[in-house]
C-alpha positions in Angstrom: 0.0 0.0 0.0 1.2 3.6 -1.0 1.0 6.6 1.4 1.4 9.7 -0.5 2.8 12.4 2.2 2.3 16.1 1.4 4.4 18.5 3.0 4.3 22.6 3.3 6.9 24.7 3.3 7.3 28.4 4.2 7.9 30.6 1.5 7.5 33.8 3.7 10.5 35.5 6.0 8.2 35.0 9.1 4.4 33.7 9.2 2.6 32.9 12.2 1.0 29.9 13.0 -2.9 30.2 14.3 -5.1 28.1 16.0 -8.0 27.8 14.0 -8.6 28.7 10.5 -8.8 32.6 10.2 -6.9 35.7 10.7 -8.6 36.5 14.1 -7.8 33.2 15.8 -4.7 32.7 18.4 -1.5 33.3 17.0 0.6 29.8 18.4 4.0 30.7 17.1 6.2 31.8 14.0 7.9 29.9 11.6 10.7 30.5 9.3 11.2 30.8 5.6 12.2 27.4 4.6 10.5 25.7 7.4 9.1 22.1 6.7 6.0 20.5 8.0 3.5 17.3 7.7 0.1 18.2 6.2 -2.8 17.2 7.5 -5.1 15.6 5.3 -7.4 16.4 3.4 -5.5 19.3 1.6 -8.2 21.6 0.2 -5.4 24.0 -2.6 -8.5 26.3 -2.5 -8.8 27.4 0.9 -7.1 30.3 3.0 -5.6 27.5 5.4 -3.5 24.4 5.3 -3.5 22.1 8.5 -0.5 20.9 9.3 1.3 19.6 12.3 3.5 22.0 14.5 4.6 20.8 17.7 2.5 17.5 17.7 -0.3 19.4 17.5 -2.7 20.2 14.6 -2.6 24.0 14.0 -3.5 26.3 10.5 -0.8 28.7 8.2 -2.1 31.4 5.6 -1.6 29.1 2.7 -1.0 32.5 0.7 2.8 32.0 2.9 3.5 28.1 2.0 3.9 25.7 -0.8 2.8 22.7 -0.5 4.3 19.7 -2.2 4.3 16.0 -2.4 7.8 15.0 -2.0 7.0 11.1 -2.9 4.7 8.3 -2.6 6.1 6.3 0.1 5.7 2.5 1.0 3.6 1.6 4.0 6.8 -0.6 5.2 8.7 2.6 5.1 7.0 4.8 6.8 8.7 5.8 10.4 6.9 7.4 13.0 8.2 10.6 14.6 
């Protein structure tokens, strides 16, 4: 079985991470141009927000600030838990 992974990454100097889904919600932390994280399916490429994981918890980023890619599909026997 095939797992295909997507993963953001920050495009933007500095972009904060939020809490829920919209500008007025809890700003969590920053991250960093260059920045790498696990997305949290499903991935929606139309809306404002991608879920992703940031400090083992699920959290939102202005997708305007991130692209997000699939790296490669990868084998259920080779996936590794972090």
């Amino acid at each position: 079985m095939i797992n295909e992974k997507r993963v953001l990454k920050v495009t933007a100097p500095l972009v904060n991470v939020r809490s829920e889904d919209n500008f007025h919600s809890d700003i969590v932390g920053e991250v960093k141009q260059g920045d790498s994280f696990d997305v949290v399916e499903p991935y929606n490429p139309k809306s404002e927000f991608v879920k992703f994981k940031y400090k083992n918890e699920e959290r939102y980023i202005a997708s305007a600030y991130v692209s997000v890619i699939m790296p490669r599909a990868i084998k259920k026997d080779e996936q590794h838990t972090k």
